[in-house]
C-alpha positions as CSV (number, residue, x, y, z in Angstrom):
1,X,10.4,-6.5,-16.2
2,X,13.8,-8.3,-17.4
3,X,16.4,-6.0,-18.2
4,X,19.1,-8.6,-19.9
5,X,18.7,-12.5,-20.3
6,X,21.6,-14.9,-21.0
7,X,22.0,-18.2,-22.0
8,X,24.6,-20.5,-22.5
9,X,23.9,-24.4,-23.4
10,X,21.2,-25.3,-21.0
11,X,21.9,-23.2,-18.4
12,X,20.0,-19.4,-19.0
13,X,20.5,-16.7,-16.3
14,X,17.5,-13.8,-16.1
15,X,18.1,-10.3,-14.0
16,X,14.8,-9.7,-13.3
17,X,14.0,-6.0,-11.0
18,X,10.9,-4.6,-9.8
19,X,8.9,-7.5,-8.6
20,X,5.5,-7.0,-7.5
21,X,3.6,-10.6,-5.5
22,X,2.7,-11.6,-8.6
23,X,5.8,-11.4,-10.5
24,X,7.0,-13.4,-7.6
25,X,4.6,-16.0,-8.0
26,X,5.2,-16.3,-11.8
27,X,9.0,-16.3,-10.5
28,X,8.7,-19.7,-8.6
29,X,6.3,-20.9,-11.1
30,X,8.8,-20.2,-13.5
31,X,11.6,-22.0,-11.3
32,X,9.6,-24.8,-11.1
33,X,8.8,-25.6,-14.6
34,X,12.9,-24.9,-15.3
35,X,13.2,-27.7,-12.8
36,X,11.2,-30.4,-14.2
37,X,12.7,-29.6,-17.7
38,X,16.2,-29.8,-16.5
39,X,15.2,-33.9,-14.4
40,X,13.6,-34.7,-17.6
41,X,16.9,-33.3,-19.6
42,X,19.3,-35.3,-17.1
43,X,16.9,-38.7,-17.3
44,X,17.5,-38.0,-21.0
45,X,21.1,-37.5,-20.9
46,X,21.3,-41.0,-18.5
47,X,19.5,-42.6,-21.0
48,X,21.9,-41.5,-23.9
49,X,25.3,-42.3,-21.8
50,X,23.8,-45.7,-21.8
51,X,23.2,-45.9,-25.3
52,X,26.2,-44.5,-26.0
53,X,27.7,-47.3,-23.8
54,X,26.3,-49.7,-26.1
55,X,28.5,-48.4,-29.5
56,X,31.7,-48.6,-30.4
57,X,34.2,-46.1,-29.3
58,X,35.4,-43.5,-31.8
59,X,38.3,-43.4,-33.7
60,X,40.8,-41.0,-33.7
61,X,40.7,-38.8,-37.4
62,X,44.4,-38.1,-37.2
63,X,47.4,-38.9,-36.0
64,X,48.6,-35.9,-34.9
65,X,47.9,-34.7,-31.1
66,X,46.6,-38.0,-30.1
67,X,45.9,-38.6,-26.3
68,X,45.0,-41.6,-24.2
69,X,42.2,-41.8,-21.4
70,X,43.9,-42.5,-18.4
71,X,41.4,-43.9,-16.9
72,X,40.6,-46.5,-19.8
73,X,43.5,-46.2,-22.6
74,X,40.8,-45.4,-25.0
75,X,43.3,-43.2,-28.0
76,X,41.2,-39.5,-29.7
77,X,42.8,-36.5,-30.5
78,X,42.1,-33.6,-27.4
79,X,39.5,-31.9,-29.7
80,X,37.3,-35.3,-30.2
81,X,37.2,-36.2,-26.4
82,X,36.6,-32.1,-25.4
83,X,33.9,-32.6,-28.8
84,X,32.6,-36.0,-27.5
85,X,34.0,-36.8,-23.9
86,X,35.5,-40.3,-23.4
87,X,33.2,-43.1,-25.3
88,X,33.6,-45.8,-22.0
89,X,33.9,-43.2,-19.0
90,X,31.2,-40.9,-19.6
91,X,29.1,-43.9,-17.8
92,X,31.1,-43.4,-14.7
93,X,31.0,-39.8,-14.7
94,X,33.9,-38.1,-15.8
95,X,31.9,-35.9,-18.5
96,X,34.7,-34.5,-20.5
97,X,32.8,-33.6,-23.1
98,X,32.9,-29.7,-23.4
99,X,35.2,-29.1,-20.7
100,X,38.9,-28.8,-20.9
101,X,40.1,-28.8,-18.0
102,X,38.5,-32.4,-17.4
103,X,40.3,-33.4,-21.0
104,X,43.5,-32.4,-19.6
105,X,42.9,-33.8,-16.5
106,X,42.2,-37.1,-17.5
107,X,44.0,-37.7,-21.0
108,X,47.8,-37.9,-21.7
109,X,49.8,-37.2,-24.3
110,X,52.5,-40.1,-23.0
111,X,51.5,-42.9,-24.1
112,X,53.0,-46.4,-25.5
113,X,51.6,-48.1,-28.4
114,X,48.2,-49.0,-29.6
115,X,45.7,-51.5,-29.8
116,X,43.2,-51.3,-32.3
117,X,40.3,-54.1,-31.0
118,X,37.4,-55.3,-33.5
119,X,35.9,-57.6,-31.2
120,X,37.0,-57.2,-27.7
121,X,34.4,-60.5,-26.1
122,X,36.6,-62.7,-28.1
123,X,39.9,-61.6,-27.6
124,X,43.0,-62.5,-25.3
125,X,44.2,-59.1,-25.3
126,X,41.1,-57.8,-24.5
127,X,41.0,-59.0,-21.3
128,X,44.4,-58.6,-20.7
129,X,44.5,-55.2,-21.4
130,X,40.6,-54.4,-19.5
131,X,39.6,-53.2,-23.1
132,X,35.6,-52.9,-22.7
133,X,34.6,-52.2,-26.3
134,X,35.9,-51.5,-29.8
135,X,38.2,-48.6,-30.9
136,X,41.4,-47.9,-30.4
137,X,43.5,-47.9,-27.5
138,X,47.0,-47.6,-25.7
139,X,49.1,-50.2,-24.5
140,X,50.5,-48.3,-21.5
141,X,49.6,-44.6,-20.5
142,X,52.0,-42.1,-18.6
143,X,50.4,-39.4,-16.1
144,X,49.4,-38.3,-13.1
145,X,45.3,-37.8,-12.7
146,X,44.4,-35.4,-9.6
147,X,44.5,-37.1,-6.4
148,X,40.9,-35.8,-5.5
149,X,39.7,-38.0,-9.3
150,X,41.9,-41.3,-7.9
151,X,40.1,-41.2,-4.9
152,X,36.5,-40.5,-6.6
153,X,37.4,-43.6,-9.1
154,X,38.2,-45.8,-6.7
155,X,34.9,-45.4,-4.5
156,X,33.5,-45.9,-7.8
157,X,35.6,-49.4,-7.5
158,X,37.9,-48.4,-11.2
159,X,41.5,-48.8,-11.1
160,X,42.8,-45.9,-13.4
161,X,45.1,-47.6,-16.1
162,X,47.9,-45.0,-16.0
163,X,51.2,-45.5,-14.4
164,X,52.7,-42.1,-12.9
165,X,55.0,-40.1,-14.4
């Protein structure tokens, strides 16, 4: 008998009371059919970082509020990395998208000058700057990531761009 269910994105709690053996057994099938859903869900999501890997970053729709990834220098306003997460880290990890406290972890508001690259495998600055793709980016960040992140990124062997405040 379930007396409330509830659900939020992917993840759906269910208070379940009474159980009888065979409640139980529908129980773990139940948990086990969740649990191949939620590997096929997170081969899927692999599969789109990848492709997402593969486009061009996104432009930022307004000046105002604009923030810088201080682990690439890649420029959005806060609500289009917490809407889309950060177009060249969400390979490594970092999955901002829908979360905050990661955007405000791991984005500045200090930040000099931009770069806005077209074609990044044929340009100096490019490589000067460690600019992966197109879009638009900062020339220097300002801010201090959490030291617990600086020490995940560089067992992950990336050197976050930002200088410390």
């Amino acid at each position: 008998r379930v007396l409330r269910s509830t659900g939020i994105g992917k993840h759906t709690s269910t208070l379940r009371v009474e159980r009888s053996a065979d409640d139980l057994h529908g129980a773990a099938m139940d948990y086990d059919d969740r649990r191949a859903d939620e590997d096929e869900e997170e081969d899927t999501e692999y599969a789109d970082d990848r492709a997402i890997a593969d486009r061009p970053a996104t432009v930022p729709d307004s000046l105002k509020g604009l923030r810088a990834c201080m682990v690439c220098s890649l420029c959005k306003t806060f609500e289009q990395f917490y809407n889309e997460g950060c177009d060249n880290c969400n390979g490594l990890g970092l999955q901002m998208a829908d979360r905050q406290d990661r955007v405000s972890e791991y984005t500045s508001p200090y930040f000099e000058g931009m770069i806005s690259m077209m074609q990044p495998e044929q340009s100096w600055v490019a490589k000067y700057q460690a600019i992966p793709k197109q879009g638009v980016y900062a020339m220097e960040v300002t801010g201090t990531m959490p030291a617990d992140a600086v020490e995940w990124l560089k067992n992950k062997n990336v050197q976050p761009q930002a200088k410390p405040a």
